[in-house]
C-alpha positions as CSV (number, residue, x, y, z in Angstrom):
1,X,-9.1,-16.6,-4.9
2,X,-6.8,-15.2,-7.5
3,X,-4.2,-18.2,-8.6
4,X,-1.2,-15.4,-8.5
5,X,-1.8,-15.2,-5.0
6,X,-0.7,-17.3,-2.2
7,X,-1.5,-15.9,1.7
8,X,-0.6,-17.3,5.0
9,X,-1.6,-16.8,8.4
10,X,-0.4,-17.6,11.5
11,X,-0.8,-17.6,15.2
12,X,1.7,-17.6,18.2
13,X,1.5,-17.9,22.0
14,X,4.8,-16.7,23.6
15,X,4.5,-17.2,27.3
16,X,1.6,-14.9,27.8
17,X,1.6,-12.8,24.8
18,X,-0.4,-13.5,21.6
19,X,1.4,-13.0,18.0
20,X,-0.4,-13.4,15.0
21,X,0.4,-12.7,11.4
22,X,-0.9,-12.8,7.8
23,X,0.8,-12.1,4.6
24,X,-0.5,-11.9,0.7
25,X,2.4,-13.1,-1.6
26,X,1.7,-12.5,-5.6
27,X,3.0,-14.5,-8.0
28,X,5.7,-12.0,-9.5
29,X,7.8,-11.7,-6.2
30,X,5.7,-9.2,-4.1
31,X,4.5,-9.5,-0.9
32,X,2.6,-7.9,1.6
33,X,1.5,-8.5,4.9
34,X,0.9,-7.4,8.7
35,X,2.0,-8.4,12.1
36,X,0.6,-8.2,15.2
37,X,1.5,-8.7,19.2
38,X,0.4,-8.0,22.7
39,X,3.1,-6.1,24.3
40,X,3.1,-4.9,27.9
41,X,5.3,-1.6,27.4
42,X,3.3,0.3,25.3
43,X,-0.7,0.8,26.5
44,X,-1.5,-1.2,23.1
45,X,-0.3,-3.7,21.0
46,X,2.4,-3.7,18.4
47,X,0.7,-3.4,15.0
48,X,3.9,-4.3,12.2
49,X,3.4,-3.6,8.3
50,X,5.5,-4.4,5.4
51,X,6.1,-5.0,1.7
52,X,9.0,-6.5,-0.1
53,X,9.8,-8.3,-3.0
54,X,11.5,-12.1,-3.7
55,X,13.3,-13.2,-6.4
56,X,16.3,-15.3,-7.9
57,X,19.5,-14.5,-8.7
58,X,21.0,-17.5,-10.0
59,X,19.0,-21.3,-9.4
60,X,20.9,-21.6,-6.3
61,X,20.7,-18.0,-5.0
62,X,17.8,-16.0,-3.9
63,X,16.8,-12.9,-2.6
64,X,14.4,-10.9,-0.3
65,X,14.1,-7.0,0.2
66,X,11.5,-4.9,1.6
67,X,10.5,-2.2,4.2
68,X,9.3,-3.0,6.9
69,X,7.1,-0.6,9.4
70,X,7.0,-1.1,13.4
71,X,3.8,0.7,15.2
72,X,3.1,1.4,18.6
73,X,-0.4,2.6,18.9
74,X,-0.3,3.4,22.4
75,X,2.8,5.3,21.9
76,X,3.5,6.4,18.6
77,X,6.7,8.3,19.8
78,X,8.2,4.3,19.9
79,X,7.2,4.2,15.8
80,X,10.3,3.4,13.7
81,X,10.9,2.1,10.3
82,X,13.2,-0.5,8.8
83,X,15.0,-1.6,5.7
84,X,15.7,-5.0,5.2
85,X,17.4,-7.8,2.9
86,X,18.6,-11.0,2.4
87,X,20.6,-14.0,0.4
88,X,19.6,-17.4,0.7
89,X,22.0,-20.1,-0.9
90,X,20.9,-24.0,0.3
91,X,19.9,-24.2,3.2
92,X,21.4,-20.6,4.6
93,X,20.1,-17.1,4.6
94,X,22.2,-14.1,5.4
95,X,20.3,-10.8,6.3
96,X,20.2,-7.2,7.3
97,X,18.1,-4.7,8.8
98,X,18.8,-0.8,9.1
99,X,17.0,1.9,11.0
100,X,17.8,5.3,10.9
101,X,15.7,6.1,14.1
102,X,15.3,2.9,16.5
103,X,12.6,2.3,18.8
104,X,11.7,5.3,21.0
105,X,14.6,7.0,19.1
106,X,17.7,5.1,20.1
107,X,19.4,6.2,16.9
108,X,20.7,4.2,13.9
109,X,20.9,0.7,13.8
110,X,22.1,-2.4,11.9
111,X,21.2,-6.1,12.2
112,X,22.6,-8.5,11.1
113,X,21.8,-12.5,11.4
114,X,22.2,-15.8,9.7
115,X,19.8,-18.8,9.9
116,X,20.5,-22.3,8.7
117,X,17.7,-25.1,8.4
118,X,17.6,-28.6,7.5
119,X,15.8,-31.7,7.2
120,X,15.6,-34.2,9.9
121,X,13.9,-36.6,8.0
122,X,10.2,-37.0,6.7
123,X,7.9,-34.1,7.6
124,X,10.4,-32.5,10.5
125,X,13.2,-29.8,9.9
126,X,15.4,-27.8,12.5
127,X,16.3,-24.0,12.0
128,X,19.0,-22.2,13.5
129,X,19.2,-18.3,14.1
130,X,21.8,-16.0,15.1
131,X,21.4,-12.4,14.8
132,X,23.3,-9.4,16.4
133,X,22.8,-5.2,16.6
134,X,24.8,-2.9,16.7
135,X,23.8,1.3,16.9
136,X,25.7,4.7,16.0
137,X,24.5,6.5,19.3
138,X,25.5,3.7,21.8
139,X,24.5,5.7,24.2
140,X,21.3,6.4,23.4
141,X,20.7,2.8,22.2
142,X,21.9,2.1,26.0
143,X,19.4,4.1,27.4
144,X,16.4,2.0,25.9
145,X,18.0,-1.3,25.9
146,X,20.7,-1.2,28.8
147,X,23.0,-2.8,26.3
148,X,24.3,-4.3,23.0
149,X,22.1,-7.4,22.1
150,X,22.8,-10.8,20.4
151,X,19.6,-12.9,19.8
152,X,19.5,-16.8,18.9
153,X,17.0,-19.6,18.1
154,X,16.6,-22.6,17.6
155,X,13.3,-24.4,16.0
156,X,11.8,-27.8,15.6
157,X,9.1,-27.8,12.7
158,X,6.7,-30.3,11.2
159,X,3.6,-30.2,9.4
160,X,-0.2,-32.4,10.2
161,X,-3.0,-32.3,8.2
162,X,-1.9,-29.2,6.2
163,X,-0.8,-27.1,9.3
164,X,2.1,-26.3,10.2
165,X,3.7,-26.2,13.4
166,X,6.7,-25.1,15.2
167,X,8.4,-25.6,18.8
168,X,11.0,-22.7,19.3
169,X,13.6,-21.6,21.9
170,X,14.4,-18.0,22.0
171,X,16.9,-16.1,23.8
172,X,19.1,-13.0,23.7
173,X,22.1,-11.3,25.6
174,X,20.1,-8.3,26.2
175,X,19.9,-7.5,30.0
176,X,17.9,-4.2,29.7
177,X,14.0,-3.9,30.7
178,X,12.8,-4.1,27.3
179,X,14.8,-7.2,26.2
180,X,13.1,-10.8,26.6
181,X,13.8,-13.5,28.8
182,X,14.8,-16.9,27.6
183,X,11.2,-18.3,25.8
184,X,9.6,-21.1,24.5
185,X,7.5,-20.7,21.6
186,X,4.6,-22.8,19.8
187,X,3.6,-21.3,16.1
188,X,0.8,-22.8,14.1
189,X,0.1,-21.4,10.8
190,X,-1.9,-22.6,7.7
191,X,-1.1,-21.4,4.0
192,X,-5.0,-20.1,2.5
């Protein structure tokens, strides 16, 4: 394998869906990778693609951008793209993501989240998310979604023999038929 590279993959079971995820990352910032997950809305799965790039700002500052590509092959009228960013300063990342035409066409949107991780001593760290969308068309947003939707986390990570692993809690306002119930999460993903 070519030493500019680094790659990652990754497998999730969320209550009875499978998630599974691989990404390329190259030496000079770029990255590209997939994501992939059984959905029960759709007569397929949900087949994600992206590509961004990381860098530094400052040695305490860094950043992430990229575009980000959500399919549906079952239904491609649910197909939507994103644009996305971040900062990361310590142990804190502040983010975006816009859409000019959300899932199944529920107009623009913007996320917005924060996350915050830390060490709990050798080998185990706790992350924390918060995240929040908002849309242009709230009513045809409401029409997919029922309503406005905060999402939050929180995840206990630790690493054997080279793989990592991580126990999360999921959850979100949302009380429409597409958003997720409260969910417990186990990743395990090894860097190639």
């Amino acid at each position: 394998m070519d030493p500019n590279i680094f790659s990652e993959a990754s497998i999730k079971l969320v209550e009875k869906r499978y998630q599974a995820d691989f990404d390329v990352n190259f030496e000079n910032g770029i990255y590209v990778g997939t994501w992939a997950s059984s959905i029960d809305f759709s007569n397929g799965p949900e087949l994600d693609y992206y590509v961004g790039y990381v860098g530094d700002l400052t040695e305490a500052v860094s950043f992430d951008v990229g575009y980000l590509f959500y399919g549906y092959p079952g239904d491609s009228t649910l197909d939507f793209e994103e644009l996305y960013g971040s900062l990361s300063f310590g142990d804190a990342t502040v983010g975006f993501n816009f859409s000019d035409d959300y899932f199944a066409s529920s107009g623009e949107t913007t996320y917005v989240y924060v996350d915050y991780g830390f060490s709990l001593g050798e080998n185990w760290s706790l992350g924390l998310h918060y995240g929040t969308i908002s849309a242009d068309d709230n009513v045809a947003y409401d029409e997919v979604f029922g309503d406005t939707v905060d999402d939050y986390s929180i995840s206990l990570s630790t690493e054997v023999s080279g793989v990592g692993v991580d126990f999360s809690f999921i959850d979100s306002s949302g009380s429409g038929a597409l958003d997720a119930d409260a969910e417990f999460a186990i990743t395990i993903s090894k860097s190639l």
